[in-house]
Structure formats: structure tokens, C-alpha cells
KOLPA-903061 format. One record per atom (N, C-alpha, C): atom name; chain; residue in three letters; x, y, z. Coordinates in steps of 0.02 Angstrom, whole numbers. Example, Ala and Ser with C-alpha at 12.3 -4.5 7.8 and 13.67 -1.06 7.14 Angstrom:
# KOLPA-903061
N:A:Ala:660:-284:390;
CA:A:Ala:615:-225:390;
C:A:Ala:660:-165:390;
N:A:Ser:642:-112:354;
CA:A:Ser:684:-53:357;
C:A:Ser:645:2:394;
//
This chain:
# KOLPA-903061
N:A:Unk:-702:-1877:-1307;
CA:A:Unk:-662:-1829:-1269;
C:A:Unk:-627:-1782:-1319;
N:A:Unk:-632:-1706:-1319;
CA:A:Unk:-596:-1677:-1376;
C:A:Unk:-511:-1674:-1338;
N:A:Unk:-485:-1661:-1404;
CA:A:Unk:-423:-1639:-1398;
C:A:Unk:-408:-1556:-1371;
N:A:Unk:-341:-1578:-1322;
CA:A:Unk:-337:-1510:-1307;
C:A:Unk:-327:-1441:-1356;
N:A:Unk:-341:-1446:-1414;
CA:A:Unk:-303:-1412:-1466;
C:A:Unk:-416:-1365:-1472;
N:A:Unk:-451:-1420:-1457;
CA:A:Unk:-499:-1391:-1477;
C:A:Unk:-533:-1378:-1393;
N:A:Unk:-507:-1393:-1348;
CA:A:Unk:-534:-1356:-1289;
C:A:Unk:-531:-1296:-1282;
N:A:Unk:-594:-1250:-1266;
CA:A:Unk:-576:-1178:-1240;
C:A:Unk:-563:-1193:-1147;
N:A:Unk:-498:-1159:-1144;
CA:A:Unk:-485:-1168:-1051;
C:A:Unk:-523:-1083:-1037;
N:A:Unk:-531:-1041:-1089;
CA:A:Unk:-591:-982:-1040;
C:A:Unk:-525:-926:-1065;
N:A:Unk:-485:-938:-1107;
CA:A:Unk:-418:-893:-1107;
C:A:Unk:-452:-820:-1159;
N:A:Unk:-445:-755:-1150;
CA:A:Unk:-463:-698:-1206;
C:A:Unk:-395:-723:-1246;
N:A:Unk:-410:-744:-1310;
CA:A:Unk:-327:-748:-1342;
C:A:Unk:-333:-671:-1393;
N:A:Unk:-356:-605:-1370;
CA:A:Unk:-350:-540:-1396;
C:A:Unk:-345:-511:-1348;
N:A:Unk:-285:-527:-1299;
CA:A:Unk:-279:-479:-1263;
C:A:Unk:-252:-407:-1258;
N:A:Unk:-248:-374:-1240;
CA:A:Unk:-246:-319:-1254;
C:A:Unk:-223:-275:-1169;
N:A:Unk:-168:-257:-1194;
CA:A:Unk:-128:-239:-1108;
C:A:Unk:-167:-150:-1106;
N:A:Unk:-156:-117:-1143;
CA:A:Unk:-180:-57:-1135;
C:A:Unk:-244:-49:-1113;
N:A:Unk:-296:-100:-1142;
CA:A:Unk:-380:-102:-1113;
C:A:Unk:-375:-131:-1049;
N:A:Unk:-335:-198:-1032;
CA:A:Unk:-349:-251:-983;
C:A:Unk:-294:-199:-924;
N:A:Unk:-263:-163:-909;
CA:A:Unk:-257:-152:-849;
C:A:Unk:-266:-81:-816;
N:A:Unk:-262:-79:-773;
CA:A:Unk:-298:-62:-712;
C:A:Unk:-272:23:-706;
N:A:Unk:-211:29:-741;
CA:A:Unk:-180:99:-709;
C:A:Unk:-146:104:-651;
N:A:Unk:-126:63:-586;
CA:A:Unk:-130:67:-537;
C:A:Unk:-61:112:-513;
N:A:Unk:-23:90:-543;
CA:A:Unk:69:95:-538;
C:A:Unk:85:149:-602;
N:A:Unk:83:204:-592;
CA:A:Unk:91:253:-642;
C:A:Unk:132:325:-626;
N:A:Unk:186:343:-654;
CA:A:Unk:218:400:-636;
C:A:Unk:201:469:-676;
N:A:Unk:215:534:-629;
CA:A:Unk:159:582:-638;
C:A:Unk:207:651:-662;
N:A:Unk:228:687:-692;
CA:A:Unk:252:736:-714;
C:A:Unk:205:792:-689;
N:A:Unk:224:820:-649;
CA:A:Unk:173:886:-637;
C:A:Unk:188:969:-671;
N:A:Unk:256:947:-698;
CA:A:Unk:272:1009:-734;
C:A:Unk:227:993:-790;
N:A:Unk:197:941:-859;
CA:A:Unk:173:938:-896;
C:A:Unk:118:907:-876;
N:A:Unk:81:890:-808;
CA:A:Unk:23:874:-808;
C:A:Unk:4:787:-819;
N:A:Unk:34:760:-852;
CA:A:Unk:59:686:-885;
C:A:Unk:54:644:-849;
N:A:Unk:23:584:-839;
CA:A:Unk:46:517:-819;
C:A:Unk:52:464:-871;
N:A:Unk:91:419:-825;
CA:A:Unk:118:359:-897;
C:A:Unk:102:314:-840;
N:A:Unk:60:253:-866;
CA:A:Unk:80:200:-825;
C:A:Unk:110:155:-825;
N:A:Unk:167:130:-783;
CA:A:Unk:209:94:-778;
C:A:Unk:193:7:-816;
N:A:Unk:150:-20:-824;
CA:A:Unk:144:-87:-862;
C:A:Unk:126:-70:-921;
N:A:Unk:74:-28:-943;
CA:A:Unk:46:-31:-1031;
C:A:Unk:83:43:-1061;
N:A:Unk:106:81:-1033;
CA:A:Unk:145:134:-1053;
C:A:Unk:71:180:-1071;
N:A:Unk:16:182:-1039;
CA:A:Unk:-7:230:-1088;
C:A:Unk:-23:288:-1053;
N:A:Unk:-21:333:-1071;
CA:A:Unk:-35:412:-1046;
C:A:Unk:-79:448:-1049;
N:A:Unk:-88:495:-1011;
CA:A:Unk:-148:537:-990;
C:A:Unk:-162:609:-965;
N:A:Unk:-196:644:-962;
CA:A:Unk:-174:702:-920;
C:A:Unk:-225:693:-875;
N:A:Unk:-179:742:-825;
CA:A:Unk:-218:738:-746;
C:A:Unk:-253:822:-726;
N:A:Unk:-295:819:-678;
CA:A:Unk:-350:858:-703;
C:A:Unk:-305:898:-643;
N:A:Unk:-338:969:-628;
CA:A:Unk:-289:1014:-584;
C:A:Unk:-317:1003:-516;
N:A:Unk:-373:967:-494;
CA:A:Unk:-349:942:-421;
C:A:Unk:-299:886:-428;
N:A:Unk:-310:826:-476;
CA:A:Unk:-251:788:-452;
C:A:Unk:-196:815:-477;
N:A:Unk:-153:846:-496;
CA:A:Unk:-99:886:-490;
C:A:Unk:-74:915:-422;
N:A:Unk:-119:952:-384;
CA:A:Unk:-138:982:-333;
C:A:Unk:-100:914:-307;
N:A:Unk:-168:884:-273;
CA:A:Unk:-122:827:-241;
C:A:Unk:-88:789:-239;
N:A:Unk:-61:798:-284;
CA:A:Unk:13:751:-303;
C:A:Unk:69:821:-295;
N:A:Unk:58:865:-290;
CA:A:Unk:117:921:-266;
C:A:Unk:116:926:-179;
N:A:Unk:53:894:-163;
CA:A:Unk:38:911:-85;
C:A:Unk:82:849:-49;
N:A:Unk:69:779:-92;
CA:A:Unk:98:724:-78;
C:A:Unk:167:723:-89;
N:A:Unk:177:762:-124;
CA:A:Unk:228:758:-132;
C:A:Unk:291:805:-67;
N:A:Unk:261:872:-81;
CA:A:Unk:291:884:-9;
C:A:Unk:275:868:73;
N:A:Unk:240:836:72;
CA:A:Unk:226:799:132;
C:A:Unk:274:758:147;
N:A:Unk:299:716:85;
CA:A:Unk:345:662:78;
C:A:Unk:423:712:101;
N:A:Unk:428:759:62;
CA:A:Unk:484:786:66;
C:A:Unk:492:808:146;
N:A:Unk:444:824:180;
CA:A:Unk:450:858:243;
C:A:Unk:482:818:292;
N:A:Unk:428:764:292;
CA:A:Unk:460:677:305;
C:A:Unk:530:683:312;
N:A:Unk:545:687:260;
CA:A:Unk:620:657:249;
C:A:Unk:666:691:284;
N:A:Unk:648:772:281;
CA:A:Unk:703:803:308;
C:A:Unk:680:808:388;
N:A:Unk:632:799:403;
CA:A:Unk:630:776:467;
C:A:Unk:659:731:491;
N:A:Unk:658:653:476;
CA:A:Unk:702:606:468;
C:A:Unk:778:616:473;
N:A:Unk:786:664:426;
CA:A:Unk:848:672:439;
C:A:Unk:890:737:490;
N:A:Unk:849:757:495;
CA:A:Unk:871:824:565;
C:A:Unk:865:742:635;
N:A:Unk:838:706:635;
CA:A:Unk:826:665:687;
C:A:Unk:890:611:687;
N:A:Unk:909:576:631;
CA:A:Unk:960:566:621;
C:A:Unk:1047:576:641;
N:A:Unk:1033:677:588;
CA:A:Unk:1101:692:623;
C:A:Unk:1102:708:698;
N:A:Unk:1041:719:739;
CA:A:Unk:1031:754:790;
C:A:Unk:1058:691:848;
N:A:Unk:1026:633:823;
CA:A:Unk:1072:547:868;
C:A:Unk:1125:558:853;
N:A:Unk:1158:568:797;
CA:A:Unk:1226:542:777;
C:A:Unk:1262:610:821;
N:A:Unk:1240:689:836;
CA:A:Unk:1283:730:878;
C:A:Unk:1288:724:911;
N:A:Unk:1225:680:965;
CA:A:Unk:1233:680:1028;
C:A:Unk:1273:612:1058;
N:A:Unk:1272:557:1002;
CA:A:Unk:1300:507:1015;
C:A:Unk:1388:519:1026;
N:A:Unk:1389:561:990;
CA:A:Unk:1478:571:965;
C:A:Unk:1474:638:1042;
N:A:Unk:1455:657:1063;
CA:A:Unk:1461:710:1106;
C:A:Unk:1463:689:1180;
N:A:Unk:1411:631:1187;
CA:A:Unk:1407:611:1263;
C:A:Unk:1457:544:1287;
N:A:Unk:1472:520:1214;
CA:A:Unk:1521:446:1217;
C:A:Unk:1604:459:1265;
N:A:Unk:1612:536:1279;
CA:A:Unk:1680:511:1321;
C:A:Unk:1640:525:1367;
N:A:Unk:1584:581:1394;
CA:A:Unk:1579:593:1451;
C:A:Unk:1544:500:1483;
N:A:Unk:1497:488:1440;
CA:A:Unk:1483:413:1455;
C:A:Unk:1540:362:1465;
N:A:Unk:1600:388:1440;
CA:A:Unk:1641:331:1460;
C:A:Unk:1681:351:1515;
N:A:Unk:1684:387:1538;
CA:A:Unk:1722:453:1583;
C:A:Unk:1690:402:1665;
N:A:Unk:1611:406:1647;
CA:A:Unk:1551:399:1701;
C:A:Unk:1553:333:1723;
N:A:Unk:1590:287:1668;
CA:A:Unk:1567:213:1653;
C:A:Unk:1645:196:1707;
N:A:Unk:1706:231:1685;
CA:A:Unk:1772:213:1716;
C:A:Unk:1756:219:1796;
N:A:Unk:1734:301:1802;
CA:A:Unk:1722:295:1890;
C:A:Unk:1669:254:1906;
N:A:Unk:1626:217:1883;
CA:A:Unk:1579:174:1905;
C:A:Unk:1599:104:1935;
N:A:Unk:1658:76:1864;
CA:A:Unk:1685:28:1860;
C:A:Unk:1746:13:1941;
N:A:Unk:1760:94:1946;
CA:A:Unk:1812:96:2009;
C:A:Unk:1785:68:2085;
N:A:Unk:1733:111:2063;
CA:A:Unk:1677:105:2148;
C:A:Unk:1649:46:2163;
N:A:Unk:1632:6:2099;
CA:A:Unk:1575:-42:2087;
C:A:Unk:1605:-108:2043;
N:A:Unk:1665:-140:2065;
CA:A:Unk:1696:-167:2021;
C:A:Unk:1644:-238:1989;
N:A:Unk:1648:-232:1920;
CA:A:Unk:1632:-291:1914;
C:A:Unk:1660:-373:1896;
N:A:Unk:1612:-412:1941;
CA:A:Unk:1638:-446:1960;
C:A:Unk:1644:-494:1883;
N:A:Unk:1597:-499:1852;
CA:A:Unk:1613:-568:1760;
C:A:Unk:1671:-533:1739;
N:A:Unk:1726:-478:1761;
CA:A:Unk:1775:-447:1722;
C:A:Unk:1839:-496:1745;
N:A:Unk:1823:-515:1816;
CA:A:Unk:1874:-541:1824;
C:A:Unk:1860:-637:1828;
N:A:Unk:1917:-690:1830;
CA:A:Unk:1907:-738:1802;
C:A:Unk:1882:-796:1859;
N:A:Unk:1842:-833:1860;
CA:A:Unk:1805:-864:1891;
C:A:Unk:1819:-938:1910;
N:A:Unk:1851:-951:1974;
CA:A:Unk:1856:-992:1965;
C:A:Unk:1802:-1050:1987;
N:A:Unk:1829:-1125:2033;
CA:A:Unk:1784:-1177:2022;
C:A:Unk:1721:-1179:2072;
N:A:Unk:1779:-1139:2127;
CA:A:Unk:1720:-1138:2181;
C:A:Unk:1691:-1081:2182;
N:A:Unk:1692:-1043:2154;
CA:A:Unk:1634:-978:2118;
C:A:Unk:1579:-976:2104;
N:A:Unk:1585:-1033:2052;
CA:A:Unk:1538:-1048:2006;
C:A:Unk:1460:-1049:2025;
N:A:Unk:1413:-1028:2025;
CA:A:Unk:1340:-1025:2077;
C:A:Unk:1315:-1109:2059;
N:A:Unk:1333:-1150:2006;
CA:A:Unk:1288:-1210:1989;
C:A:Unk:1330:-1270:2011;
//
């Protein structure tokens, strides 16, 4: 039986991060054209469609957002705008329509 010292378990012991990965996770400078990728640091330039679409993606993203946020403040005006008339609506409701779990219950009430 050999010793583990002389087993190969299948390991590259020259690894090498810049060859062995993938690129996948990489941030893109479009003023200089540049990407770096985020695990092996190594860099590149990007050709002028992908530039292109990384300015397209990019404001797509941006449009998003401020959409998002016109939708946002647009709940938060109407929330702050209709909350007395809603509570205004809720008091005369409460007058006409009293409810009854407001007030306290006693034994022979009880439905069970």
C-alpha cells in the first residue's frame, strides 16, 4: 500500500489562477474600454460591440431604477394624501356600522 506522501489524488500542483479561470465576474470601464476580472485580476480590452452593450445594459438598468423610483415616490404621495380622507371615511363607517370586536365581550357572547 503506498504512502500518502507518494499518492497522486489527481491534484494540478501548478496551478495557475490567471489560465484556470473562467472570466465570468469581471468589471468593465467603458470610458477606457478595459475589463478586469474580479478573481485573477487580469485585463483585457473589449471590442466596440461589447462596449456598445454594456452602455445599452447599462442604461436599461438606469431606466429601471428611475422607474422604480417615480413608482415609489408616486405610493408614498398618494399614501400620505388619501390617509385622512381614508380615515375621515373609516370614522363615518365606524358610526353607521359599529363594530362589534371593539367593544368587550362578554360570557354569554361568546359563539363557542
Amino acid at each position: 500500500m503506498p504512502h500518502d506522501e507518494d499518492y497522486d489524488y489527481g491534484y494540478d500542483d501548478d496551478y495557475d489562477s490567471e489560465r484556470d479561470c473562467e472570466h465570468e465576474h469581471y468589471e468593465i470601464d467603458v470610458c477606457t474600454g478595459r475589463a478586469q476580472c474580479d478573481y485573477c485580476s487580469k485585463s483585457w480590452h473589449l471590442s466596440a460591440e461589447e462596449i456598445d452593450a454594456e452602455l445599452d445594459r447599462q442604461a436599461s438598468y438606469q431606466e429601471e431604477c428611475e422607474r422604480e423610483e417615480r413608482r415609489r415616490r408616486r405610493r408614498e404621495f398618494w399614501r400620505k394624501l388619501t390617509l385622512p380622507v381614508r380615515w375621515r371615511v373609516f370614522r363615518l363607517l365606524e358610526r353607521i356600522w359599529p363594530r362589534k370586536s371593539l367593544s368587550v365581550l362578554t360570557d354569554d357572547e361568546i359563539p363557542f
